[in-house]
Structures are given as structure tokens and as C-alpha cells.
C-alpha positions in Angstrom: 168.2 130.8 173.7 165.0 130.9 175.6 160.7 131.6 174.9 158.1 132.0 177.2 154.8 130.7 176.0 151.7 131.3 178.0 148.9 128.4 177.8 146.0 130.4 178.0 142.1 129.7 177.5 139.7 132.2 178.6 137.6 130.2 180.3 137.8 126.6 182.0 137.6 123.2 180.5 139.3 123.2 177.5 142.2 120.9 178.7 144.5 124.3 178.9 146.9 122.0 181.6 146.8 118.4 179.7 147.7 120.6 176.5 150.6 122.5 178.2 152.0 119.3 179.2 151.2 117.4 176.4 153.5 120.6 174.1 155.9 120.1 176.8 156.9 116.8 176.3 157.0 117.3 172.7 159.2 119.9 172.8 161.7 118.4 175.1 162.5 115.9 172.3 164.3 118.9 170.8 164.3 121.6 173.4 165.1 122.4 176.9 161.4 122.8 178.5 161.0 123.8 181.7 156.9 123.9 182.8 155.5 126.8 185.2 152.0 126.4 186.6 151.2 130.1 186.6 147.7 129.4 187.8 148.5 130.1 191.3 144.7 130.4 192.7 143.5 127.3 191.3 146.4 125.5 190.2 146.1 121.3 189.0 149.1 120.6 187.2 150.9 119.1 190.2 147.7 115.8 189.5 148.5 115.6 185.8 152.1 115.5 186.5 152.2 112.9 189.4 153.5 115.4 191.7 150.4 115.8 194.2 152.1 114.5 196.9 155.5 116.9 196.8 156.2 118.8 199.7 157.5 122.0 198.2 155.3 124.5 195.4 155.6 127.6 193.8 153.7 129.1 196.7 156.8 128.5 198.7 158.8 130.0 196.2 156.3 133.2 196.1 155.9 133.7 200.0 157.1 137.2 201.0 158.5 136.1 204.0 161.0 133.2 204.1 160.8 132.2 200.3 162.5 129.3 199.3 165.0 128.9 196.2 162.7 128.2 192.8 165.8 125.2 192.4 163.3 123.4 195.6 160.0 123.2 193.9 161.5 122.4 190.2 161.1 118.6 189.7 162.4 116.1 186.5 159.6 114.9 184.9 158.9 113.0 181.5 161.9 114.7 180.3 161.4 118.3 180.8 161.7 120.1 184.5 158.0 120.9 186.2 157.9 123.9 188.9 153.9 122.4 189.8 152.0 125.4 192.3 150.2 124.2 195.4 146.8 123.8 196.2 145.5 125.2 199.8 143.9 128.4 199.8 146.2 129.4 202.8 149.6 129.1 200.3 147.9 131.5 197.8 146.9 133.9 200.6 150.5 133.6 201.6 152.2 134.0 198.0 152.7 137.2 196.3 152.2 136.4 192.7 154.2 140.1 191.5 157.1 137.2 192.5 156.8 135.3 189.6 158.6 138.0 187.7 161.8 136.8 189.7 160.9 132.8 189.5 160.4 133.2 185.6 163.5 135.5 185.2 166.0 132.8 187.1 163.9 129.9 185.0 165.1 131.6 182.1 168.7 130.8 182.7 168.5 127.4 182.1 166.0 126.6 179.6 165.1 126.8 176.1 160.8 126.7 176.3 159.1 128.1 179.4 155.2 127.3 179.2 153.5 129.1 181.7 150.0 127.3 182.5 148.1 129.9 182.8 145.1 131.1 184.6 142.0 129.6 182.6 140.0 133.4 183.4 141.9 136.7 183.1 139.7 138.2 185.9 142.6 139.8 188.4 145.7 141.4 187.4 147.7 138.5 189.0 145.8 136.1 186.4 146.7 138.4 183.2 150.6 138.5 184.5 151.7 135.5 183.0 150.3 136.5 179.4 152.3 139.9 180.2 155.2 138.1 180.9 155.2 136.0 177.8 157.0 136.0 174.6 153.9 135.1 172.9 150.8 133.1 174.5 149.0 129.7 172.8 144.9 129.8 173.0 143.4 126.7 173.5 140.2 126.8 172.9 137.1 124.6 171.6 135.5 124.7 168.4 132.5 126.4 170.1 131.7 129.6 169.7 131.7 130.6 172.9 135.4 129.3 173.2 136.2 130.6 170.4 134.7 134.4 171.9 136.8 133.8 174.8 139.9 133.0 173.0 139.7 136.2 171.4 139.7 138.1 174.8 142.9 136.0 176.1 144.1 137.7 171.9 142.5 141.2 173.4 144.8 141.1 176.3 147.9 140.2 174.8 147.8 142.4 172.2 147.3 145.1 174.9 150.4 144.0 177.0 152.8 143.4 173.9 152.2 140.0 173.4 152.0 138.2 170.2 150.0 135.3 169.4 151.7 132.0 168.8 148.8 130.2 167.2 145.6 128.2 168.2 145.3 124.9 169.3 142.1 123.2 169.0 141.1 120.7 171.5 138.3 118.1 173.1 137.4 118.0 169.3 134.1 115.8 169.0 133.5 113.8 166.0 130.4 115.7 165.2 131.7 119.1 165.4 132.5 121.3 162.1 136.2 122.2 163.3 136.9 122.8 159.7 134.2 125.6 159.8 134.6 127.2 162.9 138.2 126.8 161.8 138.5 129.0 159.0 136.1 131.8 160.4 138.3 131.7 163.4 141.4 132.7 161.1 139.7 135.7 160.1 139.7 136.9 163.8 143.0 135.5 165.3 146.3 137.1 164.8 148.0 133.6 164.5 148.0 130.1 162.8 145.8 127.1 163.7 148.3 124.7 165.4 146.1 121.5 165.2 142.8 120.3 165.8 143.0 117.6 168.7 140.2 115.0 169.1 138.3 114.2 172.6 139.9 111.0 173.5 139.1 108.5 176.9 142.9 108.2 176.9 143.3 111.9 177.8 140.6 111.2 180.8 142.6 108.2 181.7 145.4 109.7 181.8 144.7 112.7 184.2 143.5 109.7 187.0 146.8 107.8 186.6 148.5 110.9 187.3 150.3 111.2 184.2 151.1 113.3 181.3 149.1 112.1 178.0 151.7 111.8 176.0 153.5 109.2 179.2 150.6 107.8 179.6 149.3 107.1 175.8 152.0 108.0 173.5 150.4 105.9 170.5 146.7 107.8 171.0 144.9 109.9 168.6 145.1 112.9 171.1 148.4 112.2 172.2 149.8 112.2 168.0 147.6 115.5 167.5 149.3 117.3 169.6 152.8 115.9 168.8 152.3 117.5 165.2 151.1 120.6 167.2 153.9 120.9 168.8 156.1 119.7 165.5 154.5 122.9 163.7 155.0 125.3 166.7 158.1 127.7 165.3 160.0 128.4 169.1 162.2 131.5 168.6 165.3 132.0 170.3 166.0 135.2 172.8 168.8 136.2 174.4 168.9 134.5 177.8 169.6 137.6 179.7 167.9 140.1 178.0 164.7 138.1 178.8 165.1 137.5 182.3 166.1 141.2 182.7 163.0 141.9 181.0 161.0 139.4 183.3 162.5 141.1 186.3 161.7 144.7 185.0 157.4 143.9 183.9 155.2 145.9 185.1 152.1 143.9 187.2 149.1 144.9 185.1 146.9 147.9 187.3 143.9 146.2 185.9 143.1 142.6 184.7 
């Protein structure tokens, strides 16, 4: 069996990576997860996975010339296997994103979850190819409503590519925030369920500097348990192995974003 699931936003700042990683772990108490950083312009989940100082990315996976084997940037992390993407401007220039197709396809063999981290804006075809890739995508949004507008264009462009909506996950909830509110107007518009509603917690901050997943890093914290029960309510449905990676291979790179 295998899903993708694209982590998608909209927009930057909601804590799209620390979520991805955070569902991640949680699945890989009952799944086989393997973690893509999609985001290959301004990827970051190599920091939050204590693998900033690893030799070999997806960009070397995605060069046209010389590629190396996907097998060389996957790394065993906290349980689940993390394919993290590099960071210097001259590996994206050098990658050819339409790649991923293949890197996803051969992921697919050996894995029961893919999350893709994906792009936090869906300006440029390469950004929308991971939600086009996808099984079904996760928003994370705030409960602002300008998060909430932007979650509903990542919803847009789904929809347009084929994609269904796995839910909503709620995060940096503040304290004085009407979550509930926002909440329920928010179901009238998205296609999916609320997964959770996960408070802004200094152990997620504290985390990202140790250079750790939250859920490694504070397992016991509020944030950390909300998105274990995210996770616990998240309903993974199984594929046929081969008929998704055939289907990865064959996706058509958007014309337009």
C-alpha cells in the first residue's frame, strides 16, 4: 500500500515543515513513512531534521546531468526515512524539478505514507507539482483569515489537478484566537475535515534550534500531543504500489502554476 500526501500552505509561516514532520513521526508508529522536501527553491527541512550538515540532497538526485541514485540522499531519522533538499541557489539552478516525478515514483516502492513538504506559495509550475503528484494534499493553515484565503487557493489548485483534500490542520493556535469560529465557517468552504487545532507552543521554537523534530524533541508538549491526535484522525488509504508510481512517472508538469 502507499499515499502521497502533500503539506501545503499557501503562504509562509504557518509551520507547514514542523507539521509534516511532526505527522510523520506519528504515522511511522503504524506506517511506513518516508518524508520528501518538495520545496526545492527554498527548502528547510534538512534544519528541522538534524540533517544540515549531509553531503548529498534531492538536488543531487534532480541534476540532469550525473544524477545520483534517490537511495543516496534518503536518510533514517526518528523512525521514518527523510530525502531532506539542499539549500544553495546553484543546486536548484542545477536540478530539474520535472524529476521529481521519477524520485516519488521509486519512493513509492518502499513505503506506505509519502509526505511531500511542499512549496509554502504555488507561484511556478514546479511549486504546484507536488500537489499534482499527490493522492490528496493537507492545508495547514492559521486561524486568520488571510490563511484561511490562502488555504483555499492551495483547495483551488487541487481540485483543478485531481487532487482531493485530506483535511485541515490548524496550527500556531494563540490562546486568544476564536479557532472554534473561524473553524466552523472554514468547513463551509473546505472540501475536507478539520484535522486538529494545534496551539503555539515555545517547545516547537525550541525545537527547530536543536535541530530536531517536535515530536523528538518534546514528545510530552501540548503541540507535540495535538498533532499526535492529528495524525491519529488522519484516514491513510492504501494504493496499489505500482499503479501509483506508474502514475507518478506518467504526470503531466502543470503549463501554468
Amino acid at each position: 500500500m502507499v499515499e502521497a500526501l502533500a503539506v501545503a500552505s499557501g503562504k509562509g509561516g504557518t509551520g507547514k515543515t514542523t507539521a509534516t514532520l511532526a505527522l510523520g513521526m506519528a504515522l511511522a508508529d503504524r506506517y511506513d513513512v518516508t518524508v520528501i522536501d518538495a520545496d526545492t527553491g527554498m527548502a528547510n527541512l534538512l534544519f528541522h531534521a538534524g540533517l544540515a550538515d549531509v553531503e548529498t540532497t534531492l538536488h543531487d538526485v534532480l541534476l540532469t546531468e550525473d544524477p545520483v541514485p534517490v537511495g543516496a540522499a534518503t536518510y533514517e531519522r526518528f523512525g521514518m526515512r527523510v530525502v531532506p533538499c539542499g539549500t544553495s541557489l546553484a543546486g536548484f539552478e542545477a536540478a530539474d524539478p520535472g524529476r521529481l516525478r521519477d524520485v516519488v515514483a521509486e519512493l513509492a516502492d518502499d513505503a506506505d505514507v509519502l509526505l511531500l513538504d511542499s512549496p509554502a506559495a504555488l507561484d511556478s509550475k514546479q511549486a504546484v507539482l507536488p500537489v499534482v503528484l499527490a493522492d490528496r494534499v493537507i492545508v495547514v493553515v492559521q486561524p486568520t483569515v488571510p490563511a484561511l484565503s490562502d488555504g483555499l487557493k492551495v483547495q483551488e489548485y487541487a481540485a483543478a489537478y485531481g487532487t482531493d483534500l485530506a483535511g485541515v490542520l490548524f496550527n500556531r493556535v494563540r490562546e486568544d484566537e476564536p479557532v472554534e469560529r473561524i473553524a466552523s465557517k472554514a468547513s463551509r468552504y473546505f472540501e475536507g475535515p478539520t484535522l486538529g487545532h494545534v496551539p503555539e507552543d515555545d517547545a516547537t521554537r525550541a525545537a527547530r534550534q536543536a535541530g530536531e523534530p517536535l515530536l523528538a524533541h518534546a514528545p510530552e508538549s501540548p503541540a507535540a500531543r495535538a498533532f499526535g491526535q492529528a495524525a491519529a484522525g488522519l484516514d491513510v488509504r492504501p494504493g496499489d504500489g505500482d499503479r501509483v508510481a506508474d502514475r507518478f512517472r506518467s504526470a503531466v508538469v502543470p503549463d501554468r502554476p
